[in-house]
N, C-alpha and C positions, 0 to 999 in steps of 0.2 A: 161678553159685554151685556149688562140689564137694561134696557129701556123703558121708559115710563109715556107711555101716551096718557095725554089729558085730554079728553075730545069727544062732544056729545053726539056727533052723528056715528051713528051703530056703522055704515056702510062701510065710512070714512077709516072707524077703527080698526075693520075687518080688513078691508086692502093692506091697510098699514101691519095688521098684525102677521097677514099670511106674509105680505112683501119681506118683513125682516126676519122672521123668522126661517126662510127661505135662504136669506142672506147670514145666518148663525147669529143671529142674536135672540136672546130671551125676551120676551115682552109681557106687560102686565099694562093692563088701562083702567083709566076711570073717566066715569062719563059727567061728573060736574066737578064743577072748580075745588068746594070744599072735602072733599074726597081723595081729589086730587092732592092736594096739600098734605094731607094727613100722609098718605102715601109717600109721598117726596120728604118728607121727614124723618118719616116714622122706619123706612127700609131705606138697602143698600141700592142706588141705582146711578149707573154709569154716565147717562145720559136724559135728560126730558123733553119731550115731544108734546106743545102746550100749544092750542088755541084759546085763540082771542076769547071768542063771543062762547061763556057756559054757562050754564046753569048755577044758580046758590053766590058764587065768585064767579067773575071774568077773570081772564087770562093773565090783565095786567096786576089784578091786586094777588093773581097766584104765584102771581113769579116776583111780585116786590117781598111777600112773606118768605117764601122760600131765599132770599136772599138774605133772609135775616139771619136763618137758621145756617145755611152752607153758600158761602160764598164762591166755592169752588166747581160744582158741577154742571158741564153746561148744558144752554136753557135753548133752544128752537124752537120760533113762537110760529106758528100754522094759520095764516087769515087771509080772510078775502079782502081787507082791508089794504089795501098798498100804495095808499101817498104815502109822502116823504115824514107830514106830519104823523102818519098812522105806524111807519119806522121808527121814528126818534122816542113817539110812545114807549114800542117795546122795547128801544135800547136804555130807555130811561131807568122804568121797571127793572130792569139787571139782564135783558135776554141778551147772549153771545148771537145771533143768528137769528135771519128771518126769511120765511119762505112765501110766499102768496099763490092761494090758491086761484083756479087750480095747476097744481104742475106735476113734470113727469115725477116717477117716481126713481129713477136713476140720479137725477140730480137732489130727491131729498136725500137716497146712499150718499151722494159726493158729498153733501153737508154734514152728513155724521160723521164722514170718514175722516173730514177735517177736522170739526171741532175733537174728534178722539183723540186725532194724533197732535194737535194744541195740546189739550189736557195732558195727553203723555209726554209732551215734551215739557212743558214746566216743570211736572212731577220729578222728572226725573232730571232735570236741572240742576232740580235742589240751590237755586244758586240766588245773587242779590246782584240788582244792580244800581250803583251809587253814583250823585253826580254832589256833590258839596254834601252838606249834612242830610240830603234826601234820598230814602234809601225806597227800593221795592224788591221786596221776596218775591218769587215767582213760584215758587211752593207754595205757601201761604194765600198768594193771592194780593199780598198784603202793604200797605202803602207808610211810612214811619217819615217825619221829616223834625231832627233835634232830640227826636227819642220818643216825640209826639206821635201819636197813632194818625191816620189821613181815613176817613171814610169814606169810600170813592163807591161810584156804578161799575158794572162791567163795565160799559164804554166808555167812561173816563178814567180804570184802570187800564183798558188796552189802547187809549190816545195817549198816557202817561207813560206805559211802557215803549209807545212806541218810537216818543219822543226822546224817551233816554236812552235808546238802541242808536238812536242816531246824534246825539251828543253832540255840538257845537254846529252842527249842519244841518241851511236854513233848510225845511221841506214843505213845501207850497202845501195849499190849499187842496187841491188836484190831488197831491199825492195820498197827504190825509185820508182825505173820503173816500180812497182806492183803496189804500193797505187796512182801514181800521173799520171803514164800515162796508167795504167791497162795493161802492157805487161810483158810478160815475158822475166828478162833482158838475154841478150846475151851477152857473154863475147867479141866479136867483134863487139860492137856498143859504141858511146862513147857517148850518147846522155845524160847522166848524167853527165860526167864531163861537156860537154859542159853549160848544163844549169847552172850549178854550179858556173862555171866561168863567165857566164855572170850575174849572180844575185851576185857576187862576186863583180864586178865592180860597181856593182848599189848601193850595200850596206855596203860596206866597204873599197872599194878605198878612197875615200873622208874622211873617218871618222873614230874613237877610240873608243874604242878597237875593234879591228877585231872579230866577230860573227863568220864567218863560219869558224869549222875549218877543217880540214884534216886528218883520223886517216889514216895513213899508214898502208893498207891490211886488213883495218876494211869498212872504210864508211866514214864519213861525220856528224859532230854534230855542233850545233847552239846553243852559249851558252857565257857570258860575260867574263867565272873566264879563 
């Protein structure tokens, strides 16, 4: 497995490099954003390892570009930055995962370990899953509704996914921001209605019948009837 660190402090890189390397993965770094990118495009890499705050490009315009290019490979954003606001940032951008410094380094393994075996289990999926005319590739990545392409974020392609795994059954707010962003939800953050709403526009402004729908003081369920 290749990994791509993006990260301007030298120290920061070194830990990171000896730590995975240790643990059998290859590693290669770059120490500012537009470097960064060129890299993440330009070669073969399994996974990236991207902080926020770089040189030339920050973190987030490194990983919106990088999403242009491969939608598929996942992004784990590195910051000292960790409000909720400073999260939905990087989930906006395209990042599957978000770590805040500083932390052990066993639990940055558990986050690769996961989002690999994510990746590998999609891949090898190879599969679709359809609820009316809305379809999502999980190979792909990929979101089609009528035959229409869907442009989605990472996190409004894994709120979408997550919502068609579970197919006519309501699932709270709570559950949401546990399964798709791993937090524990807060009754003063709105960061699910908002997702909501905006995967709302993408997938059923345009189109019949309305999927998402609204239990009032229940949650949210995805379902044709």
């Amino acid at each position: 497995m290749r990994i791509l660190i993006i990260e301007d402090e030298v120290k920061v890189v070194d830990f990171l490099r000896m730590g995975l390397r240790e643990a059998g993965y290859e590693v290669e770094a770059a120490f500012d954003g537009q470097i960064g990118y060129r890299l993440a495009v330009s070669k073969s890499f399994d996974l990236i390892i991207l902080d926020v705050v770089l040189p030339v490009m920050n973190g987030f315009e490194v990983c919106r570009k990088i999403r242009e290019k491969n939608v598929e490979i996942p992004i784990l954003m590195l910051t000292a930055l960790g409000t909720t606001d400073d999260k939905l940032d990087g989930f906006s951008a395209g990042a599957d995962d978000y770590l805040v410094k500083p932390f052990e380094f066993m639990e940055l393994l558990a986050r690769i370990k996961a989002l690999a075996k994510r990746s590998s289990a999609g891949y090898m999926a190879g599969s679709f899953l359809q609820v009316a005319d809305l379809e999502l590739d999980l190979h792909k990545k990929s979101a089609h509704r009528s035959g229409k392409s869907i442009d989605l974020t990472a996190k409004e392609y894994a709120l979408l996914e997550f919502l068609m795994r579970n197919k006519g059954r309501v699932v709270s707010r709570a559950e949401i921001a546990e399964k798709v962003w791993e937090i524990t939800f807060d009754t003063g953050t709105n960061i699910v209605d908002v997702y909501i709403n905006l995967l709302r526009k993408k997938v059923d402004r345009d189109f019949e019948p309305k999927l998402i729908q609204t239990r009032i003081g229940l949650g949210y369920t995805l379902d044709a009837e």
